[in-house]
N, C-alpha and C positions, 0 to 999 in steps of 0.2 A: 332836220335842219339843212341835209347838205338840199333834198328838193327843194327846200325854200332857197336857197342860194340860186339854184338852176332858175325857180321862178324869175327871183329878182334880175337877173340877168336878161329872161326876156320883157321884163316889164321895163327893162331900160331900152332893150331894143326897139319894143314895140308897145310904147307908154300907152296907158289909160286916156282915151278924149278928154281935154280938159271942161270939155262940157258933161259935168258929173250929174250922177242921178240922185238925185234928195233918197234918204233913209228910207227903208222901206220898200225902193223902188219905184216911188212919187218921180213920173218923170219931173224935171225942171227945162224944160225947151229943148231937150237934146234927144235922137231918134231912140225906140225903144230896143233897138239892135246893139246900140251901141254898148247901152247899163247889160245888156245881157250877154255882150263881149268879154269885157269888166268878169262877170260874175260867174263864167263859164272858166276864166282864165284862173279866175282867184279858187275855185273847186279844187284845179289839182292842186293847192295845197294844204296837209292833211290838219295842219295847225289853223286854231284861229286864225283868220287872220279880215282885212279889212281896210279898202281906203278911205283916206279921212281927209277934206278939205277945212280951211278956214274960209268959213262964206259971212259977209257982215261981220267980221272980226270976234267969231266964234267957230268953234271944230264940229263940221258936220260928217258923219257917214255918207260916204257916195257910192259905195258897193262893200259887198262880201261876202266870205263864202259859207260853205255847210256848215262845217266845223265851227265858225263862228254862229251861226244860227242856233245850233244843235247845244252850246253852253249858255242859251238864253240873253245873248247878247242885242241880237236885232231887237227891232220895234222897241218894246217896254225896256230892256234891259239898256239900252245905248245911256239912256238919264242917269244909272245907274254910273256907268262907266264913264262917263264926263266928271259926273260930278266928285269921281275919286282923283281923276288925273288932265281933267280938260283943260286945266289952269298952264298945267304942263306941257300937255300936247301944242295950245297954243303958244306958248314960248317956243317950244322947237321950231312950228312954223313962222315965225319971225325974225327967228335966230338964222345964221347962216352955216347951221349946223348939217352936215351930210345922215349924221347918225346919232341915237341915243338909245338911253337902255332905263325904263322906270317901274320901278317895283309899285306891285298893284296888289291890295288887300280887298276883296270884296263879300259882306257878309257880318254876322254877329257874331262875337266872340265864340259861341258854342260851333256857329258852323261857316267858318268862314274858307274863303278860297283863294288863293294866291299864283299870282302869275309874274312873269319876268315878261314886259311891255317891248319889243323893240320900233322904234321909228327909224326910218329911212327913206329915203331919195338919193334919186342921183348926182352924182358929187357937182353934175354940172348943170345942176338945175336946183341948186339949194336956194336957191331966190324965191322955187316955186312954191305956193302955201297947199300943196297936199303935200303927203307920202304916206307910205304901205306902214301900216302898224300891224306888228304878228302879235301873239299870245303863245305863251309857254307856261303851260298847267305845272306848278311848282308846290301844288297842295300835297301832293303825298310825301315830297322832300321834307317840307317846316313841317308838316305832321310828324314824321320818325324826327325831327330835329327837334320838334318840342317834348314829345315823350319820353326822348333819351336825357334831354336835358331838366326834366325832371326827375328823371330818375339819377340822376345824378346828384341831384339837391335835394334827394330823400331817404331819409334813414331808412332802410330796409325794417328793421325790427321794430321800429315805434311807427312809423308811416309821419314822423314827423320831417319836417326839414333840418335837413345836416349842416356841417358847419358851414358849408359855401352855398347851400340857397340859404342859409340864414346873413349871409354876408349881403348878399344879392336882395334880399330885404332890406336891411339896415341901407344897403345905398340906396334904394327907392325912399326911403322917408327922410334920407338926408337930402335928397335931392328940391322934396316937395318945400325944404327950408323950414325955419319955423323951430330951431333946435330947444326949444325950451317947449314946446311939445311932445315930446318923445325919449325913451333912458331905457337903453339897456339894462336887463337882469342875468348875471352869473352865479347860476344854481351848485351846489356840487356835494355829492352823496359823500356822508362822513362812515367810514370805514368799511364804505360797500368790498371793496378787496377781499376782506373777513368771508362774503356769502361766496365769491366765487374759490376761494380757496378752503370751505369747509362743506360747501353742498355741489360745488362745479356750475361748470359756466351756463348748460340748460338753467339752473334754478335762477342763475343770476340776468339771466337775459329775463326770463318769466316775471323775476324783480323791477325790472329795468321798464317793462313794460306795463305794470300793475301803476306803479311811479308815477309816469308818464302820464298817464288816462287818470291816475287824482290828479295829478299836478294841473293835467289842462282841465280839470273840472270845473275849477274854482277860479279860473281866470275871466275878463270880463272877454265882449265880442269883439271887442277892438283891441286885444291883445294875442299876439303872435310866439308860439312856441316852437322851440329848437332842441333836438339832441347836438350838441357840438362836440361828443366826446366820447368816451367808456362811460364812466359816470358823470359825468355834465351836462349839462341842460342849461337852455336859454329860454329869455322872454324878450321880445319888443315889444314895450309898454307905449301907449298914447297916453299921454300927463292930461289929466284936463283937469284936475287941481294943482297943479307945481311937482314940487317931488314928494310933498308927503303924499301923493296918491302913488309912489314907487312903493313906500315904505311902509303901507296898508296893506298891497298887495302883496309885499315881502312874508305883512306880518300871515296875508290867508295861505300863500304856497306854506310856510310852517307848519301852521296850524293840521294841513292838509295832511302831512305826515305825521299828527300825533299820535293817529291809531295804528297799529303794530298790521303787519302786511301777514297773509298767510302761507306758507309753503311746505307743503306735503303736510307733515306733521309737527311741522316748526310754526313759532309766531317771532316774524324778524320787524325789531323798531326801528327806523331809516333816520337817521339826523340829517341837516342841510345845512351848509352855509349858502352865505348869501352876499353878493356884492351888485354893484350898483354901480353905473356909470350914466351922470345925466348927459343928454348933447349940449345943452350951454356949456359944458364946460371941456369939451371936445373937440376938435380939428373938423374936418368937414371930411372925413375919411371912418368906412365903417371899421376896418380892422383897428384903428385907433380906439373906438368905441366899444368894440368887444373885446380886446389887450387892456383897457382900462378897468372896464369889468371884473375880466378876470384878477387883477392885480389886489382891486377890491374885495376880491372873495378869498384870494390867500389872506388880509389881511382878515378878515373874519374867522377863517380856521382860525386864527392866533389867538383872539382875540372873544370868538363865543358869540358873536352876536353882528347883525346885518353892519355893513360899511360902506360907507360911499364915496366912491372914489372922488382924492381931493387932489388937484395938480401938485401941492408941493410935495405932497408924500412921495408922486411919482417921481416927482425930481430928486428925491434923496436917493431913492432907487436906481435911478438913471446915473445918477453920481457914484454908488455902489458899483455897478459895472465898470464904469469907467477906473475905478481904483482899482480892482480887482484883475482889468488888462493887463492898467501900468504894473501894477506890482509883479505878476510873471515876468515884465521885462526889469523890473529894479533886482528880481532873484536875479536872473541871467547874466545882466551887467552887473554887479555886487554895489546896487545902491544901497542896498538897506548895510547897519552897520550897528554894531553894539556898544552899549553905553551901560559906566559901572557906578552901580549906589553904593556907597557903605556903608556898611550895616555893622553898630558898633556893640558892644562887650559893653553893661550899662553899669556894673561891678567895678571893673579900672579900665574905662574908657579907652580903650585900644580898637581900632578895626577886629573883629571878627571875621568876615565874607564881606563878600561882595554883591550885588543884584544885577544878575545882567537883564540888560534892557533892551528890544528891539526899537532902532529908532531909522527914519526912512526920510532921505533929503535928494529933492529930483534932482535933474541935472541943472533947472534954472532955477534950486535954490529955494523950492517950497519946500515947507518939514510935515511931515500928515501924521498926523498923530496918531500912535496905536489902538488909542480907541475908536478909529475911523477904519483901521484897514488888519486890527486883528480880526475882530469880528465878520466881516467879509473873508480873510484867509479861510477862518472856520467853515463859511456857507460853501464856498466855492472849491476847496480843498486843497490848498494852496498852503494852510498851516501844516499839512505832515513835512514838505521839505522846507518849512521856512523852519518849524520848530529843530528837524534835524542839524540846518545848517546854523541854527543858534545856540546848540549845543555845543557842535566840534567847533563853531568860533569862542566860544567860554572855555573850553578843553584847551585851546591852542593857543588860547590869551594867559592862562594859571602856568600851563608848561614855560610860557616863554618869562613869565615873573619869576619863576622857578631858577632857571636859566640865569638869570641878571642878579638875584640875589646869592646864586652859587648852590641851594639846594630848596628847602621849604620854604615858600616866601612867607611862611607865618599869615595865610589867609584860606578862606575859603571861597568855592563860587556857588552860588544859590544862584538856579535855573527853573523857569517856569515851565510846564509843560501843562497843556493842552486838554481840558477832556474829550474834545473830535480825536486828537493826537493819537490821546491813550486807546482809543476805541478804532483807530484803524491803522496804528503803526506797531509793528512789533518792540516797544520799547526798550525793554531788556534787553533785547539782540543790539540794538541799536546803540543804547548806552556802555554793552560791552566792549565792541566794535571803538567806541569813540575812545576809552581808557584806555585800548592797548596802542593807538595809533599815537596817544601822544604819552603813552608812557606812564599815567596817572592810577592812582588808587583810588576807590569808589568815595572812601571818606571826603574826599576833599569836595564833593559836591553836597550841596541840600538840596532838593528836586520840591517844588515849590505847585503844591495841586490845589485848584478850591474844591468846595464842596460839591459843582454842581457834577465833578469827574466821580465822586461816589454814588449818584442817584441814576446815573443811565445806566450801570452793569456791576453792581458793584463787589460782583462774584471774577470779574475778568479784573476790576479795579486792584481788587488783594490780591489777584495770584501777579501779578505788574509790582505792588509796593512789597510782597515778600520775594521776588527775586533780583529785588535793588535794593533791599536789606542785606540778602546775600554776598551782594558785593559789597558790603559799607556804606550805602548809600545815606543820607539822612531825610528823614520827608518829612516835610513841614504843609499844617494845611493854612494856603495865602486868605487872602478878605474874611478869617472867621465872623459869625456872627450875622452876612449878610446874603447866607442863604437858607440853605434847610434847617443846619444846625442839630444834626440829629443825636442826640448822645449815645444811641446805640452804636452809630459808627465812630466815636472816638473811641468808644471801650473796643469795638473788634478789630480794629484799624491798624497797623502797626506805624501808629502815627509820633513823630518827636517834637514838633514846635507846633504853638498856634500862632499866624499873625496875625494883630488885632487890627480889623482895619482901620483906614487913616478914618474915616465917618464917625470912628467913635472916639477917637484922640484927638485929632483936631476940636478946639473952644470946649475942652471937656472940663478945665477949670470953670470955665461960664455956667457952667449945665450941669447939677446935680444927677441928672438922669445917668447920663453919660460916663459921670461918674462910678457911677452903681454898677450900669455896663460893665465897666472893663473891672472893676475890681473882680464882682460875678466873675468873668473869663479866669483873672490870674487864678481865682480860689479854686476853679474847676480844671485846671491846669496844673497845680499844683499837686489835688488831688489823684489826676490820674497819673502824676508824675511824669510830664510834659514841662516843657519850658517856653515861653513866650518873646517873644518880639511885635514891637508895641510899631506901627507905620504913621508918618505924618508927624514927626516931632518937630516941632518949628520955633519953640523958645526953650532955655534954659532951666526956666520954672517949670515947666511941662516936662523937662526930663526929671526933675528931681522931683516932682511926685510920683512919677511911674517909677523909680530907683526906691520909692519909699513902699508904694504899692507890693514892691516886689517882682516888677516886670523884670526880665533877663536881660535882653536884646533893643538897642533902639533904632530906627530909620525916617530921615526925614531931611527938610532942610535946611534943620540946627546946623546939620553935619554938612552935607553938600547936596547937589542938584549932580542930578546922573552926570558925568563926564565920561570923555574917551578913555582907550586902555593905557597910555604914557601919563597922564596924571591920577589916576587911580593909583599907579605903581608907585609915584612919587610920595604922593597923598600916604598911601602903607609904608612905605619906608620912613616919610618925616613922622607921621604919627607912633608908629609900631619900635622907634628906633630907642 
């Protein structure tokens, strides 16, 4: 290029006759000494290159050199090279452009050629309709730049496309428009983990790619397959019935993994979930469309069977996050705050305990209900210090009633804890810690667990309730009735109260059924020599059948609606006095 520099510099000193010679070398009127001045100049240099006039308001070739001849440009090939860029070339020559620079594709997909076009003339002769146009062979550049860039949006191990040429896909068919055409699929192998962690990673790759080759068997020709993952796999589907042709094809990928895969001397059966994202109902962005997918396909682990993603679902999700911020900063600034039920003695109607309650009011005065943002504590993990900090605020609320009544304030507190809690907090340690800091004996609390905390581990569950036995503890299991309900774990459990939940006390005079319920609980309560607390009592009639029934304990709001910790204290002292 720098010789092409040096050219153009004498091509400014000592320009081309403007009497050019037609293509070819066809004179047009002008001596044959001259075209071959031209063409003798243009030789030394080593690039294409080639003057180009606008004659009758079209781009003719008027010389050029070896190197252009020599990549089949002259004679046949000039038609060629017009009709990629001659639309161009003539704009420049019109324009009062000194210089440009036009990318040049020429050839079929399989073997095409590529060049960086420069035009020029002298800056004080852009009026004039030639200039020198070079060629700059850029084929071996896009060739390594397209190879690399496939290999980049190609799964090494399946030869399939990875997650970024499958992205790079999805925007091409968002782009073609048409979104009720086309729907993402989100494949995902159910408990592949199991193969690499009991035969290792060769067999599980061997897996991975056995998968792959059914999976794309059974797909049609206009549909596009993706590894996006370890174990996940994608599809770009073309709809040409609506979405149930997603949901057919959902059903053949299944299908395709019925038959159990072979390895070494194993026979391994593969499960799949499956989700589904159509683009009607999608932004015009692929990642949105494969994030929708995916969100589809966790809800199908849940759930056992294909899902398709629906926007509001994703919105409740979207909302989940969102609580799940706030709430890190409502621990940090101490929005969240406890609120106490009373839970009374159904014998001679006295307070018993207390229920502490977590309850969450932002700074501009919205209240989120527990059942919005324990459930998220749990996913996100936010319940080990929320539940911590709701312990020692129950611990330091009992001590200070303590304090104001002069010793026993004749109550107890009943605290919930968590089965994520139990499963990743050292409880024991933790509820030790909190009785010596305010000075309390283990009895004074009931620790309040449902049944789904005995079904995840319920070997680390007992050795947790017997050493908050140890301490006095009393443990009551909350919502009986509306989980597993195992009666093995009542007999091995070192369990003291059942509370019945409110589903079955509430309108239980209306409902014979209901009735039967809770009486069943008291009898088997009884039996194991347990005592009961009946939730949800809201008329007076309603407690004096459960007083009759023989229920112990009652909570609801007969008695009161959770309050703060100053009228709770009130509430026990007028009541207990």
């Amino acid at each position: 290029m720098a010789f092409g520099r040096q050219f153009l510099s004498a091509f400014k000193a000592h320009p081309v006759s403007d009497d050019s010679l037609a293509v070819g070398a066809e004179p047009l009127g002008v001596p044959e000494a001259s075209h071959d001045a031209d063409t003798a100049t243009l030789d030394l240099i080593p690039a294409p290159t080639a003057i180009v006039e606008l004659i009758d308001g079209r781009p003719v070739f008027t010389a050029n050199n070896l190197a252009f001849r020599a990549v089949g440009f002259a004679r046949g090939g000039e038609a060629a090279l017009l009709d990629a860029i001659g639309d161009r070339i003539a704009t420049f020559l019109t324009s009062t452009e000194a210089r440009c620079r036009v990318p040049l594709q020429i050839g079929d997909s399989v073997d095409s050629h590529y060049y960086d076009v420069t035009l020029a003339r002298r800056p004080d002769r852009v009026a004039a309709t030639r200039c020198l146009m070079t060629l700059l062979d850029q084929t071996a550049e896009q060739r390594t730049e397209a190879s690399l860039r496939r290999e980049m949006n190609t799964d090494s191990l399946t030869g399939l496309a990875n997650r970024m040429g499958f992205g790079d896909l999805v925007d091409e068919r968002i782009a073609d428009g048409n979104r009720a055409r086309y729907a993402v699929l989100a494949i995902n192998l159910d408990r592949f983990s199991r193969v690499n962690a009991c035969m290792g990673s060769l067999s599980g790759d061997e897996l991975l790619i056995s998968v792959a080759r059914r999976l794309k068997g059974v797909l049609r020709g206009c549909d596009v397959m993706a590894r996006t993952g370890g174990d996940e796999f994608a599809v770009l589907l073309t709809l040409r019935g609506g979405p149930d042709d997603a949901m057919l094809v959902a059903g053949r990928l299944q299908q395709a993994l019925v038959q159990p895969f072979q390895l070494s001397d194993f026979s391994i059966s593969v499960d799949c979930s499956i989700g589904i994202a159509l683009g009607e109902d999608t932004e015009d962005e692929a990642e949105d469309l494969i994030r929708h997918a995916q969100f589809a396909v966790k809800r199908s682990k849940r759930t056992g069977q294909t899902e398709i993603y629906r926007p509001h679902l994703f919105d409740i999700v979207r909302s989940q996050f969102s609580i799940e911020t706030r709430l890190r900063t409502a621990l940090e600034e101490r929005q969240v705050r406890l609120a106490f039920q009373p839970i009374y003695d159904l014998s001679n109607g006295r307070i018993s305990s207390f229920e502490a309650l977590a309850r969450w009011q932002t700074p501009d005065g919205q209240h989120i209900s527990p059942v919005d943002f324990i459930p998220v504590a749990e996913e996100c993990g936010l319940i080990v210090p929320l539940g911590r900090w709701a312990m020692d605020e129950a611990a330091r609320t009992l001590a200070s009633w303590d304090r104001q009544s002069g010793g026993h304030c004749g109550a107890k507190m009943a605290v919930n804890l968590s089965a994520v809690q139990l499963q990743r907090d050292d409880i024991a340690a933790m509820f030790a810690d909190v009785l010596s800091r305010h000075d309390l004996t283990g009895d004074r609390f009931t620790i309040e667990l449902t049944e789904s905390a005995f079904i995840v581990d319920p070997d680390s569950t007992l050795r947790t309730m017997l050493a908050l036995k140890e301490m006095h503890a009393t443990i009551a299991m909350d919502d009986f009735g509306t989980g597993y309900s195992n009666l093995a774990y009542l007999q091995k459990l070192p369990i003291d109260k059942l509370k019945i939940d409110r589903s079955f006390v509430s309108g239980m005079l209306a409902d014979r059924d209901k009735v039967a319920i809770v009486r069943a609980i008291l009898s088997l309560a009884q039996a194991l020599g347990m005592r009961t607390t009946a939730e949800g009592i809201e008329t007076q009639e309603l407690e004096q059948t459960l007083v009759a029934l023989g229920c112990a304990f009652g909570q609801g709001y007969f008695y009161s609606k959770p309050i703060d910790a100053d009228a709770a204290y009130a509430m026990l002292v007028a009541r207990n006095a």
